[in-house]
OpenMM code with the backbone's topology and positions (N, CA, C; nanometers):
from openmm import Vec3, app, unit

residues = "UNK UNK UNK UNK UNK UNK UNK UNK UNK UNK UNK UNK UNK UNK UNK UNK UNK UNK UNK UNK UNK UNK UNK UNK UNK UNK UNK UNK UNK UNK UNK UNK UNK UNK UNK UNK UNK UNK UNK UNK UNK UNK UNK UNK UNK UNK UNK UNK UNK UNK UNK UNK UNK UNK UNK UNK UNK UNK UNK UNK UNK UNK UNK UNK UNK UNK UNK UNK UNK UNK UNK UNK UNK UNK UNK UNK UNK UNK UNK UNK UNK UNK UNK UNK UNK UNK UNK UNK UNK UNK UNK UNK UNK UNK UNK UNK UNK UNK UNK UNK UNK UNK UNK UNK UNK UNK UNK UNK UNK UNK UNK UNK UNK UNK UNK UNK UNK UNK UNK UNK UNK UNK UNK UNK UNK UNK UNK UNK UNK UNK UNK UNK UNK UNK UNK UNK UNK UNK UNK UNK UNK UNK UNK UNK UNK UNK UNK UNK UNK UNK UNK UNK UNK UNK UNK UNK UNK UNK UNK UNK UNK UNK UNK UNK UNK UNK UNK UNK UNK UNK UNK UNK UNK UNK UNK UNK UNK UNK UNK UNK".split()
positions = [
    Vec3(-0.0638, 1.6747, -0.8176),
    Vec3(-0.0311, 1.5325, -0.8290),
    Vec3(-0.1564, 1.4500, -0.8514),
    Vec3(-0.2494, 1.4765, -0.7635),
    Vec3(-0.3818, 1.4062, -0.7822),
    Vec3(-0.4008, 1.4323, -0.9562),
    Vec3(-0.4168, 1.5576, -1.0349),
    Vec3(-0.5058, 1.5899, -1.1423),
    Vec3(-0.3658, 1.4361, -1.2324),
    Vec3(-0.2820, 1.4681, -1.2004),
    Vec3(-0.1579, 1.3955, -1.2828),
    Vec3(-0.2007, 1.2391, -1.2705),
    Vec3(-0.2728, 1.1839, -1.2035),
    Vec3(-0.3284, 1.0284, -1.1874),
    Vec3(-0.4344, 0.9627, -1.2503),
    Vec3(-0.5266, 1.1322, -1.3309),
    Vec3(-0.6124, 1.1085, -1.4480),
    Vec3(-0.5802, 1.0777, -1.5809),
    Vec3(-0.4302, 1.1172, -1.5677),
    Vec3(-0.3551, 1.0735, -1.7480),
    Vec3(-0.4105, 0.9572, -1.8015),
    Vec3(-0.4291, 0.9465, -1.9012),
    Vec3(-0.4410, 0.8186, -1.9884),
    Vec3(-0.3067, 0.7153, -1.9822),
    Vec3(-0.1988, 0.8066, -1.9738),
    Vec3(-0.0615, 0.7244, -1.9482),
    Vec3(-0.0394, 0.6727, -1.8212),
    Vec3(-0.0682, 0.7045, -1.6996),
    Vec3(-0.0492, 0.6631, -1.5936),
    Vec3(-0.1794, 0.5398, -1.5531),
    Vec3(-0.1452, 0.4529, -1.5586),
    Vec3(-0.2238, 0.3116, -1.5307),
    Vec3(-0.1229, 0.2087, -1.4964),
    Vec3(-0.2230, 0.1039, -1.4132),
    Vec3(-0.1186, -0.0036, -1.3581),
    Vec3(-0.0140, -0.0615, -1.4545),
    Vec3(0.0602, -0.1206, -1.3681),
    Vec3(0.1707, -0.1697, -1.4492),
    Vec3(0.1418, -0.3314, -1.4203),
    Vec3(0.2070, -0.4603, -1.4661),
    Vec3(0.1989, -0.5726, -1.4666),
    Vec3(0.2341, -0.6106, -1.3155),
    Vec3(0.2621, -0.5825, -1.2201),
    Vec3(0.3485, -0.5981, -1.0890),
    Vec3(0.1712, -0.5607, -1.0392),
    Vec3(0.1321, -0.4561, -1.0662),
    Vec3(0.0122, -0.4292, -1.0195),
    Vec3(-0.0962, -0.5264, -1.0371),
    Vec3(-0.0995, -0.5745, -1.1977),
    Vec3(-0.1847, -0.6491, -1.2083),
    Vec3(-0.2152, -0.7493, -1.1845),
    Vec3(-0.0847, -0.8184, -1.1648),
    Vec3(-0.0658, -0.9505, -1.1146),
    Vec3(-0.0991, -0.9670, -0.9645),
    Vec3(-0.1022, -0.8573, -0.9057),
    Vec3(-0.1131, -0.8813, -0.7635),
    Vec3(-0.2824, -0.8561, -0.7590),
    Vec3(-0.3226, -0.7986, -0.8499),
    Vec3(-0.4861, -0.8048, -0.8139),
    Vec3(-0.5170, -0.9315, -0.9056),
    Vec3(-0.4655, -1.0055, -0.9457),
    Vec3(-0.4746, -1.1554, -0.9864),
    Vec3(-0.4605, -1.2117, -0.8805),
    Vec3(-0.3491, -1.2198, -0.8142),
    Vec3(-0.3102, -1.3117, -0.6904),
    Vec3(-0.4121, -1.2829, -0.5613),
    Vec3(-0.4568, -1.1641, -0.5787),
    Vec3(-0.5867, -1.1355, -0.4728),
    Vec3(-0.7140, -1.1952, -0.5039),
    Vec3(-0.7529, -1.1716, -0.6133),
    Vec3(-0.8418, -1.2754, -0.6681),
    Vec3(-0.8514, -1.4372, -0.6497),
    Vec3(-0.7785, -1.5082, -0.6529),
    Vec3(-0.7458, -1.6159, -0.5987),
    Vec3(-0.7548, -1.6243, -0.4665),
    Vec3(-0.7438, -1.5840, -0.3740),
    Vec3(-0.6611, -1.5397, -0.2287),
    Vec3(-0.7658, -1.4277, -0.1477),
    Vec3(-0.8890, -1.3836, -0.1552),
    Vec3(-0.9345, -1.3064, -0.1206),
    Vec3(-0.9922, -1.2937, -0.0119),
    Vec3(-0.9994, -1.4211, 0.0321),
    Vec3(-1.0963, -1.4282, 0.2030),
    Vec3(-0.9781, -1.3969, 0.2976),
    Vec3(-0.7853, -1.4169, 0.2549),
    Vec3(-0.7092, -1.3844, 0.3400),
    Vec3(-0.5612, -1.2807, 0.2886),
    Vec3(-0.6477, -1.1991, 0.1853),
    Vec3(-0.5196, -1.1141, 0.1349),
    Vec3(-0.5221, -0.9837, 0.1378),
    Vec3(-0.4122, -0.9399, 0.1769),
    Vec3(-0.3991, -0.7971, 0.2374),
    Vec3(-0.3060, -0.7010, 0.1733),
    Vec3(-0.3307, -0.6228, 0.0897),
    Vec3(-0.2161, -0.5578, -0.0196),
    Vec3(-0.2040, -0.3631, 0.1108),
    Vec3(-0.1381, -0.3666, 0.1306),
    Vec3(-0.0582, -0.2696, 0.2105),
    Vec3(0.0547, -0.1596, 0.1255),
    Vec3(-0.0148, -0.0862, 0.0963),
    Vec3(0.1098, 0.0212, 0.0178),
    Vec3(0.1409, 0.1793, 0.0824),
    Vec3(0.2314, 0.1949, 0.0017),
    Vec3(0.2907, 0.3266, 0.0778),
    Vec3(0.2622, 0.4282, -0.0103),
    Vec3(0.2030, 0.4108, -0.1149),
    Vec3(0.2111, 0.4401, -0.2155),
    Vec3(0.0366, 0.5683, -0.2231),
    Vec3(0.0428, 0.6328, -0.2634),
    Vec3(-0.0819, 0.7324, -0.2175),
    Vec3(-0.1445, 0.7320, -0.3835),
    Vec3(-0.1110, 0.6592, -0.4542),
    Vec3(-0.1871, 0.7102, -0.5916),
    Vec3(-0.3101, 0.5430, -0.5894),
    Vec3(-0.3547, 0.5467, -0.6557),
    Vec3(-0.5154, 0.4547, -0.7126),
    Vec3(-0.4464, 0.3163, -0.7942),
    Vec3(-0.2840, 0.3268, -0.8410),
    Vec3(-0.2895, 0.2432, -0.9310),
    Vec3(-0.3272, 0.0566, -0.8489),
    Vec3(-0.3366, 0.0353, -0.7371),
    Vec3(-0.3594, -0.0564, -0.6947),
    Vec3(-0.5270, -0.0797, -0.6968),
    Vec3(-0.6005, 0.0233, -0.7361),
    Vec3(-0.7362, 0.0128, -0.7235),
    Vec3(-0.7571, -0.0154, -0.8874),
    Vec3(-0.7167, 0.0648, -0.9587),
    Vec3(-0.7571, 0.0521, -1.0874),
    Vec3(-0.6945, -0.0952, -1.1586),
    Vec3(-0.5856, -0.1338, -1.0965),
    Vec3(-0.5432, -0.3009, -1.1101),
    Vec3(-0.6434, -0.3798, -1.0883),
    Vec3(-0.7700, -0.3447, -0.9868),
    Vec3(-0.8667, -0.4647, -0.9297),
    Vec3(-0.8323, -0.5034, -0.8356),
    Vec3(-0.7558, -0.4677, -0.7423),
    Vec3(-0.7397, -0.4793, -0.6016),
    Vec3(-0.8504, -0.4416, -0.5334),
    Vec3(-0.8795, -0.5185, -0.4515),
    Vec3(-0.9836, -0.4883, -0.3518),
    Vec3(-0.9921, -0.4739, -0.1977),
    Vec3(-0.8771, -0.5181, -0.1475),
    Vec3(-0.8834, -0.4866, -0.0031),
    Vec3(-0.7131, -0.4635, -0.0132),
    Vec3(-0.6728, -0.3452, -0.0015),
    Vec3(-0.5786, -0.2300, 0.0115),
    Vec3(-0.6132, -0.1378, 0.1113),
    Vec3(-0.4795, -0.1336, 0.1523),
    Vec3(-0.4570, -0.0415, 0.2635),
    Vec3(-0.3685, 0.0754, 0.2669),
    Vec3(-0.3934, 0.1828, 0.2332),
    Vec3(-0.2705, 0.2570, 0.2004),
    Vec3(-0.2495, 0.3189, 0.3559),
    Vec3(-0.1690, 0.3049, 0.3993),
    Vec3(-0.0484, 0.3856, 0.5309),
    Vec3(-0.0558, 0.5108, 0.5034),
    Vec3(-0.0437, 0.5396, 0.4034),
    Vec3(0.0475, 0.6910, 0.3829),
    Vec3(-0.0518, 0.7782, 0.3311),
    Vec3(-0.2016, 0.7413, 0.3130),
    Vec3(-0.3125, 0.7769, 0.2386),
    Vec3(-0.2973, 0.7877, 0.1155),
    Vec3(-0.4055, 0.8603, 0.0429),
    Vec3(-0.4579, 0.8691, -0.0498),
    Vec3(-0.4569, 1.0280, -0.1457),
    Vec3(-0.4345, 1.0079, -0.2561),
    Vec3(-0.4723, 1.1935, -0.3118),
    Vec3(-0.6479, 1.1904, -0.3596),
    Vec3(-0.6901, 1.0473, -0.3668),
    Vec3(-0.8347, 1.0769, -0.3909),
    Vec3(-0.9100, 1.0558, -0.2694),
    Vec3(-0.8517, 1.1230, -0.1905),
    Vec3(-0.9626, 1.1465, -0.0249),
    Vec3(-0.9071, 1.2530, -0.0037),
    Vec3(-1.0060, 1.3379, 0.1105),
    Vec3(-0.9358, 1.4869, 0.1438),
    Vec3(-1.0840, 1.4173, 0.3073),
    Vec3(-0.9995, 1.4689, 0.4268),
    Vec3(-1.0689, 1.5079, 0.5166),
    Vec3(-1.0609, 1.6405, 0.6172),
    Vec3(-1.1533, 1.6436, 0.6796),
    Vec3(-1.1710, 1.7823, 0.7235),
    Vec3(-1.0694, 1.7610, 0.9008),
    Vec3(-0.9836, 1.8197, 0.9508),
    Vec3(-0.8759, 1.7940, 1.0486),
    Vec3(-0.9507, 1.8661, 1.1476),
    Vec3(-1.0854, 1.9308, 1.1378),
    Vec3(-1.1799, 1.9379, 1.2538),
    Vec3(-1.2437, 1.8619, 1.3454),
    Vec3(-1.3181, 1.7935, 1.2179),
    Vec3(-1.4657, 1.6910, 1.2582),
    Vec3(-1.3850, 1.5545, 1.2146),
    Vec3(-1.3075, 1.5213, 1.1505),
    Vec3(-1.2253, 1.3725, 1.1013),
    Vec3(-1.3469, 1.3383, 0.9391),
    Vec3(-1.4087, 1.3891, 0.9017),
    Vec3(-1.5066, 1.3478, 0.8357),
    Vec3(-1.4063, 1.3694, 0.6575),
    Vec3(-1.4598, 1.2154, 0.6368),
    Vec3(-1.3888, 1.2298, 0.5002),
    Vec3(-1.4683, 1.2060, 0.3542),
    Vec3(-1.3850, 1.2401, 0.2601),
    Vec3(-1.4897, 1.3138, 0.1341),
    Vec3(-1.4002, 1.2459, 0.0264),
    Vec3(-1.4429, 1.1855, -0.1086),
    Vec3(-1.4018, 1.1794, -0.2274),
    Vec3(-1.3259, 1.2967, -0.2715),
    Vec3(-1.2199, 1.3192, -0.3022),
    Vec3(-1.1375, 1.4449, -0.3225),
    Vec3(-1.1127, 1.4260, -0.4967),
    Vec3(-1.2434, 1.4763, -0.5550),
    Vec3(-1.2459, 1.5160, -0.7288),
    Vec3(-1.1816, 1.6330, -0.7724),
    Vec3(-1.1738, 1.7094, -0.6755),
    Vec3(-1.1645, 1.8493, -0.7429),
    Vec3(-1.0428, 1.9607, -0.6483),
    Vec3(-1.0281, 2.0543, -0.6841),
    Vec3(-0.8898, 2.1221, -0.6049),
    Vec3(-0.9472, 2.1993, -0.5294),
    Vec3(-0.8668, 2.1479, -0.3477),
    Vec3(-0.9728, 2.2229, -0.2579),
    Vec3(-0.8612, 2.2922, -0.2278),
    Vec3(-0.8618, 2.4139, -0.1509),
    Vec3(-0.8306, 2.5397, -0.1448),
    Vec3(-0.8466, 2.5723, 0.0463),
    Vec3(-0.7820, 2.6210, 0.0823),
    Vec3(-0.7736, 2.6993, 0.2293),
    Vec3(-0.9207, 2.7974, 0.2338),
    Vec3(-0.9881, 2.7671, 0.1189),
    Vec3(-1.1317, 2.8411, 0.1241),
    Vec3(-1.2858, 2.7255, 0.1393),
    Vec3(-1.2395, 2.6124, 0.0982),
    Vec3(-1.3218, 2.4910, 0.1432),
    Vec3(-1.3559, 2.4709, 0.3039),
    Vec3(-1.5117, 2.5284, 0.2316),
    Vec3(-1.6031, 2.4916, 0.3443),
    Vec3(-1.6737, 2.3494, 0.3870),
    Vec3(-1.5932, 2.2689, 0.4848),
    Vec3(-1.6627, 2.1224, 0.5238),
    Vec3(-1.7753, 2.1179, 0.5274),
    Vec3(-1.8349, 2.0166, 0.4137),
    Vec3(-2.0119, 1.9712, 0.4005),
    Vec3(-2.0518, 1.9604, 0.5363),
    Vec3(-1.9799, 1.8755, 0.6495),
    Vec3(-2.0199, 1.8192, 0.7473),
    Vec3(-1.9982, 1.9408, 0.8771),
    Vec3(-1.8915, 2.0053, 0.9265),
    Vec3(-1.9157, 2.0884, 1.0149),
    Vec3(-1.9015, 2.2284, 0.9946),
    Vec3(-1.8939, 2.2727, 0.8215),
    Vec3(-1.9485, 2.4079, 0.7865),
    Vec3(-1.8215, 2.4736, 0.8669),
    Vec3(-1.6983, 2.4029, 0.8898),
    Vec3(-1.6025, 2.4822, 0.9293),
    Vec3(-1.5120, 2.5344, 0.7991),
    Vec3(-1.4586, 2.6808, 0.7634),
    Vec3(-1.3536, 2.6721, 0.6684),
    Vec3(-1.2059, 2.6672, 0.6727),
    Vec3(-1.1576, 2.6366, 0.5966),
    Vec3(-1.0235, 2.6006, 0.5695),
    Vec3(-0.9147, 2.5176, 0.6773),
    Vec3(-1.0358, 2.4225, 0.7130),
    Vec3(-0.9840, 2.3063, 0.8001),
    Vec3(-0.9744, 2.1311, 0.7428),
    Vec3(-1.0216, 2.1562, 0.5927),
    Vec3(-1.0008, 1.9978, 0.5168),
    Vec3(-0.8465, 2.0269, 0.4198),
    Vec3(-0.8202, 1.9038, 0.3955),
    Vec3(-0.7122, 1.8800, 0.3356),
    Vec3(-0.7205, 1.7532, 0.2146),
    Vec3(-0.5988, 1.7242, 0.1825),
    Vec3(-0.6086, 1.5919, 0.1328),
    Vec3(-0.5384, 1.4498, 0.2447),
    Vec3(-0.6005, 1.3640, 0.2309),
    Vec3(-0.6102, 1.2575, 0.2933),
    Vec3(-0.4377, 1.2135, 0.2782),
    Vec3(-0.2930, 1.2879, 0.2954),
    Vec3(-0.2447, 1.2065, 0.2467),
    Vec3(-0.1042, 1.2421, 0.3753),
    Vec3(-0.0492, 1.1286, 0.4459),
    Vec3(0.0430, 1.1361, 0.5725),
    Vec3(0.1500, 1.2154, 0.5518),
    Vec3(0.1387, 1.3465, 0.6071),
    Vec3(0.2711, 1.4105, 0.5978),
    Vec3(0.4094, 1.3773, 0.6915),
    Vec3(0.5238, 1.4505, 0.7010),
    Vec3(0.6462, 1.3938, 0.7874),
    Vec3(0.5841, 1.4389, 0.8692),
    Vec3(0.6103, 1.3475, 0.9994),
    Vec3(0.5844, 1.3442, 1.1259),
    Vec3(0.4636, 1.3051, 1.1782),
    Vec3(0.3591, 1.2724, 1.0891),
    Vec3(0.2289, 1.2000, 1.0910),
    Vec3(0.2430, 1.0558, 1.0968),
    Vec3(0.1576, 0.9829, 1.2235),
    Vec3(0.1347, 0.8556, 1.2113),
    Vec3(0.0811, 0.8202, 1.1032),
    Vec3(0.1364, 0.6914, 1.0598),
    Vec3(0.1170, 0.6086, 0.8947),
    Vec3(-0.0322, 0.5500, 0.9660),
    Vec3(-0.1174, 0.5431, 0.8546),
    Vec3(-0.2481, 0.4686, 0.8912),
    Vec3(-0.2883, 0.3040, 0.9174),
    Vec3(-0.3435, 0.2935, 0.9890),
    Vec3(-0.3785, 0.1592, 0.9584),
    Vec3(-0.2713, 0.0356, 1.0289),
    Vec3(-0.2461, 0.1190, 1.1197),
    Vec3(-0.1021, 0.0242, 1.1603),
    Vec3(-0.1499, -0.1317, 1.2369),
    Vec3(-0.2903, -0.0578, 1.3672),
    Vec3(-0.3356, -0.1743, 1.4353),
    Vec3(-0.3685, -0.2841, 1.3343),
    Vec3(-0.4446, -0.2592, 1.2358),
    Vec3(-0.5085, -0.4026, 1.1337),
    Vec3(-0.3835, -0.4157, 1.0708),
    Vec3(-0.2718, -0.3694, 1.0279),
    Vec3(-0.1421, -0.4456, 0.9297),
    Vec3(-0.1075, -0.5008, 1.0441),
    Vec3(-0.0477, -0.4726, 1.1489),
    Vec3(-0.0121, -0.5742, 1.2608),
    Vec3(-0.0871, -0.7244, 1.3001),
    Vec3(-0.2101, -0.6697, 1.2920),
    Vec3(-0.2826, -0.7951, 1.3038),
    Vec3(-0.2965, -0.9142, 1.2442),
    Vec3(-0.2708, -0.8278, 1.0719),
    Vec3(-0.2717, -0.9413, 0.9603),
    Vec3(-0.1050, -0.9570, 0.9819),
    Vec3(-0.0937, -0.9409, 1.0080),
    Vec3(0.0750, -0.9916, 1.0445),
    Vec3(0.1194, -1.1057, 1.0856),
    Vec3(0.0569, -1.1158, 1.1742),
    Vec3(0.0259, -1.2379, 1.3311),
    Vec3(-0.0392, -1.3503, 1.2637),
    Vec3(-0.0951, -1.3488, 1.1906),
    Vec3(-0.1826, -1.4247, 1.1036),
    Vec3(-0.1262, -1.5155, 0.9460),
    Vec3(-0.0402, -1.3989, 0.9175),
    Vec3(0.0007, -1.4041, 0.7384),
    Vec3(0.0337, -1.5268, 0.7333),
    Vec3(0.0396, -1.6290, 0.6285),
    Vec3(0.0644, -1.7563, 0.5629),
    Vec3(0.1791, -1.6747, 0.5250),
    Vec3(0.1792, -1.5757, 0.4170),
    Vec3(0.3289, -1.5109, 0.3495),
    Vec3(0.2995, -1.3530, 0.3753),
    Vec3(0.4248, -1.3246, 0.4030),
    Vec3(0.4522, -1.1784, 0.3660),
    Vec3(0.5416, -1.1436, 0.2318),
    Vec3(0.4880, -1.0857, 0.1673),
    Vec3(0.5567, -1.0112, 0.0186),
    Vec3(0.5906, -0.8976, 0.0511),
    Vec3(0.7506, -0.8647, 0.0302),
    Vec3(0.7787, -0.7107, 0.0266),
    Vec3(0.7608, -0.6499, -0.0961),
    Vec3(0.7843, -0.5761, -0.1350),
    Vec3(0.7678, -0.5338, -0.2817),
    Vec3(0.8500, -0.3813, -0.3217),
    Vec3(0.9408, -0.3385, -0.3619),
    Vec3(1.0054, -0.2475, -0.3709),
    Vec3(1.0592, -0.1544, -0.3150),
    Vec3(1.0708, -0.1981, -0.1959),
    Vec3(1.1264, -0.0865, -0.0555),
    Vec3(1.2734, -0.0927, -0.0219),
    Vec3(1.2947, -0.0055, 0.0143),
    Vec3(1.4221, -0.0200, 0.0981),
    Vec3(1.4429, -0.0993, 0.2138),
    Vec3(1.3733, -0.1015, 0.2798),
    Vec3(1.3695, -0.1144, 0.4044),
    Vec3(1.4407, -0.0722, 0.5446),
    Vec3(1.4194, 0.0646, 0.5230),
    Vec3(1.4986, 0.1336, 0.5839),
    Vec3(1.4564, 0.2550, 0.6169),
    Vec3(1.2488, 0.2940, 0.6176),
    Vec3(1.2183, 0.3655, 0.6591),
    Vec3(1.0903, 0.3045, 0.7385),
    Vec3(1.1123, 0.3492, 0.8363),
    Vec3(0.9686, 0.3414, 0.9492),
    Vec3(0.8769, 0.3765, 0.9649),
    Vec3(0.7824, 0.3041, 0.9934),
    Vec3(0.7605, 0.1910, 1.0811),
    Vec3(0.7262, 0.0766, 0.9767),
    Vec3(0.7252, 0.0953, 0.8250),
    Vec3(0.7126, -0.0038, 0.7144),
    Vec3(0.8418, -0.1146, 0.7179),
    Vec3(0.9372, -0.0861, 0.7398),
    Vec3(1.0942, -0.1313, 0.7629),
    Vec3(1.0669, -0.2228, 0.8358),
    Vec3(0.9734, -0.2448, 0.9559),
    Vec3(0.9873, -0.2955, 1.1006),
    Vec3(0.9408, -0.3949, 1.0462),
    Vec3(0.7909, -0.4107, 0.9498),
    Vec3(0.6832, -0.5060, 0.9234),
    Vec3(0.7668, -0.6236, 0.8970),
    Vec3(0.8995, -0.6272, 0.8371),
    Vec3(0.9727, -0.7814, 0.8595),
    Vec3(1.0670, -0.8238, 0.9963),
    Vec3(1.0665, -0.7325, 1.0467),
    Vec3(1.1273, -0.7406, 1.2094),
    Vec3(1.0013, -0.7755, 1.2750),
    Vec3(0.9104, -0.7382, 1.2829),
    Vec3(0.7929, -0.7882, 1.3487),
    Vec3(0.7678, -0.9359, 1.3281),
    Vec3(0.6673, -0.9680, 1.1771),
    Vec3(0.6510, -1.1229, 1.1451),
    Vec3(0.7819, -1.2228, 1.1751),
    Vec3(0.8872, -1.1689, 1.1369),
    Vec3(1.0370, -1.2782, 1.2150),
    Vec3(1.0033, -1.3291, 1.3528),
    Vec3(0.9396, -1.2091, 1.4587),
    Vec3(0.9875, -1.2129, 1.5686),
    Vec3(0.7855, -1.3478, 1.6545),
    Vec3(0.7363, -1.2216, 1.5846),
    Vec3(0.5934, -1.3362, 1.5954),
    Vec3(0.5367, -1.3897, 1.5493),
    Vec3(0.5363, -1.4179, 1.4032),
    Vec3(0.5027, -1.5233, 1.2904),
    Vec3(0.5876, -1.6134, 1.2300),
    Vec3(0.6941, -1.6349, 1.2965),
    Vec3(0.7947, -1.7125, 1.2246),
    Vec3(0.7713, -1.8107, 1.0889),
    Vec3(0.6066, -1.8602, 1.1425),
    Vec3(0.6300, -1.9720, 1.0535),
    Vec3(0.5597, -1.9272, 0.8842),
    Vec3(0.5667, -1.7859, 0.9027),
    Vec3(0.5520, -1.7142, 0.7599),
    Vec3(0.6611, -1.7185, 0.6300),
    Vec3(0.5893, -1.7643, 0.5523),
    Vec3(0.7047, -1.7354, 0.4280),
    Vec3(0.7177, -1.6537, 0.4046),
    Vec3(0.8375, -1.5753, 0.3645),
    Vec3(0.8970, -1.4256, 0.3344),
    Vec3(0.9665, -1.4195, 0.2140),
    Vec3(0.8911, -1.3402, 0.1128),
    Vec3(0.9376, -1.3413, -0.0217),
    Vec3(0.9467, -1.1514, -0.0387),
    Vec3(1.0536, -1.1305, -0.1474),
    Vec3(1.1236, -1.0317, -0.1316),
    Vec3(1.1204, -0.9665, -0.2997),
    Vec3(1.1139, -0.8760, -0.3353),
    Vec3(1.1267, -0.8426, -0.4743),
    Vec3(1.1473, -0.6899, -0.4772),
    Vec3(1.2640, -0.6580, -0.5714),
    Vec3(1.3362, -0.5305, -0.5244),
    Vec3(1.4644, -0.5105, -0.6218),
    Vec3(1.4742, -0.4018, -0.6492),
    Vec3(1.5513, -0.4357, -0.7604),
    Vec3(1.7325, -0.4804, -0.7448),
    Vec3(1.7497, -0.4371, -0.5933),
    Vec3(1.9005, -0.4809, -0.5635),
    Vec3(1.8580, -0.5345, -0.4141),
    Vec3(1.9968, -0.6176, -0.3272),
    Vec3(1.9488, -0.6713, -0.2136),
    Vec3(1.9510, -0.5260, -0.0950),
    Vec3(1.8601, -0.5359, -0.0069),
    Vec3(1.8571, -0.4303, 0.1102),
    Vec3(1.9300, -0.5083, 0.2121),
    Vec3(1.9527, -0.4210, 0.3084),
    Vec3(2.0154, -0.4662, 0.4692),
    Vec3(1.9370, -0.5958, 0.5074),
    Vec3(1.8234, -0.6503, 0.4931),
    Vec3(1.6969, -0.7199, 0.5456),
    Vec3(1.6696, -0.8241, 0.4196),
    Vec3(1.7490, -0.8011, 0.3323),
    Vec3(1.7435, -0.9054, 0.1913),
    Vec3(1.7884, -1.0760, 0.2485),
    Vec3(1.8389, -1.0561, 0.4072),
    Vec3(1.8703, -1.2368, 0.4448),
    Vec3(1.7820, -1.2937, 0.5187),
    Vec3(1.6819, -1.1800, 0.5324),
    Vec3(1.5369, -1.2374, 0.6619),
    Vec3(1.4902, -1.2582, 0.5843),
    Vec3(1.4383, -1.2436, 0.4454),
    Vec3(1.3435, -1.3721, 0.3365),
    Vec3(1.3764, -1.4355, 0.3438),
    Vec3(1.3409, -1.5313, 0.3489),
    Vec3(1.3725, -1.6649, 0.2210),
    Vec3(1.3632, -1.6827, 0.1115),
    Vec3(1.3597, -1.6077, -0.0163),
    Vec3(1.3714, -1.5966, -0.1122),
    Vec3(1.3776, -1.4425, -0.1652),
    Vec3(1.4678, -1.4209, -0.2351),
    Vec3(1.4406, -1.2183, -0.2830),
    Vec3(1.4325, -1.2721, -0.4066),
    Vec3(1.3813, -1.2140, -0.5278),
    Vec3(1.3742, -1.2064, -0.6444),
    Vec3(1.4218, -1.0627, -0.6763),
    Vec3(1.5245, -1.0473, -0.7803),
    Vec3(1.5452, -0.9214, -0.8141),
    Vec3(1.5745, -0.8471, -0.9254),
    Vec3(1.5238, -0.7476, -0.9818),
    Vec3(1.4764, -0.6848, -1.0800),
    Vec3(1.3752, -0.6210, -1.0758),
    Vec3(1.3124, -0.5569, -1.1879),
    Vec3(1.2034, -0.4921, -1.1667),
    Vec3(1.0409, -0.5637, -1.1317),
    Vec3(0.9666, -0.4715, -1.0273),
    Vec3(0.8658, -0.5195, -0.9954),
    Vec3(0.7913, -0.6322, -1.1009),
    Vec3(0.7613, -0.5336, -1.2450),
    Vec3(0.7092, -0.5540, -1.3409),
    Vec3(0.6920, -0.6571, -1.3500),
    Vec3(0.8594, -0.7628, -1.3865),
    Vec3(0.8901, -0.8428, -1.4358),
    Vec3(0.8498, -0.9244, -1.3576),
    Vec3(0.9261, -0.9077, -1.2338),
    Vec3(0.9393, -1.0450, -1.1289),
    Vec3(0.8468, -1.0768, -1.0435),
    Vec3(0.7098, -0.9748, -1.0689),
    Vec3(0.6225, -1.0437, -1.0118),
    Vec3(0.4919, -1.1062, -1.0489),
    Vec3(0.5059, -1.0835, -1.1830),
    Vec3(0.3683, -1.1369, -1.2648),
    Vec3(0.4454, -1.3148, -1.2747),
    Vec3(0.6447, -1.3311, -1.2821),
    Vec3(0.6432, -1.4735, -1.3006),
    Vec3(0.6173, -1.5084, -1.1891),
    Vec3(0.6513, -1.4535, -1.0287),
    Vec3(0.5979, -1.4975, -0.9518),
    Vec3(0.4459, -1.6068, -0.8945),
    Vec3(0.3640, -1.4997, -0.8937),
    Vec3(0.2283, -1.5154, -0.9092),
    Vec3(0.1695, -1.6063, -1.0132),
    Vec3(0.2180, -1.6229, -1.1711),
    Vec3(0.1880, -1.7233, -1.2734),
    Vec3(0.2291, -1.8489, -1.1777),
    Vec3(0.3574, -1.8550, -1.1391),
    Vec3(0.3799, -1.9686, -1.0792),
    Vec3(0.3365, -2.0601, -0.9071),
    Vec3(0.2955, -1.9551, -0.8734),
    Vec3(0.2264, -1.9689, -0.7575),
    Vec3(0.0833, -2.0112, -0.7942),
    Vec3(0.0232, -1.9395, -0.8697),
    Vec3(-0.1215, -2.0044, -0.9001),
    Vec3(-0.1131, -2.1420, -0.9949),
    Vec3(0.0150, -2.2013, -1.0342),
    Vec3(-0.0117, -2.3260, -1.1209),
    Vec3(0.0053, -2.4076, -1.0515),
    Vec3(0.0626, -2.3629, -0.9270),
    Vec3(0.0984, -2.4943, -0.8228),
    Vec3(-0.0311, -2.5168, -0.7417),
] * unit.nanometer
topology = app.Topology()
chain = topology.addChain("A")
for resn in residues:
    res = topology.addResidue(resn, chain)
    for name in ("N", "CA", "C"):
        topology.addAtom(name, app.Element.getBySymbol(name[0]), res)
């Protein structure tokens, strides 16, 4: 999957780009949070992303915690640079039953958010599901905008859903948010 993210065909899409537009604008307080384990949020120009679910371009060693740029295909024969242990690194990326990363700082920016944006989820898997049960319960006075291609169970705790594809509905989004 990782070698499959070097294609020439696989690059951001407009939903992507627009949101590293809207970060650009927005950067001393914006927090892009995905579930999503591939780069296309980096190669958009996003700059402060958080992926939960990790990454296929990190691999760390489940010995020492020590983590590495993951270029190349490591093997149950990879020997860790750092504690010279073998076949104890992996790729950086949350399997079932693994805590999602990064939960204390998304909570935090939570408590904080001016808006929360969902962006293509169901909302109906955990502990990502919760992140609008949470801000309801202690950020109330957050705006909650929604984009998805049909309504979810949680489509009446926004205040606004937009729906259709990411693509579309969020580059008009963002155009229109930055003219105001």
């Amino acid at each position: 999957r990782r070698k499959a993210l070097a294609k020439p065909n696989i690059k951001p899409n407009e939903a992507h780009l627009n949101l590293a537009k809207f970060e650009k604008n927005h950067s001393d307080d914006f927090l892009l949070v995905t579930q999503n384990i591939d780069d296309l949020h980096e190669k958009a120009g996003s700059k402060n992303v958080l992926h939960m679910h990790g990454t296929l371009n990190e691999g760390f060693c489940m010995n020492c915690n020590f983590f590495f740029k993951l270029d190349f295909d490591i093997t149950s024969s990879y020997v860790c640079k750092n504690c010279r242990k073998i076949g104890q690194s992996r790729v950086d990326v949350v399997w079932f039953g693994e805590q999602p990363k990064h939960l204390e700082k998304i909570y935090s920016f939570l408590n904080k958010a001016d808006m929360f944006i969902s962006i293509g989820t169901s909302n109906n898997v955990y502990p990502a599901a919760g992140f609008i049960d949470y801000i309801t319960q202690f950020n109330p006075k957050a705006k909650l905008v929604e984009f998805n291609i049909e309504k979810t169970a949680k489509s009446s705790l926004f205040e606004k859903t937009y729906l259709g594809p990411a693509s579309e509905t969020v580059p008009k989004f963002v155009n229109s948010f930055l003219e105001h």
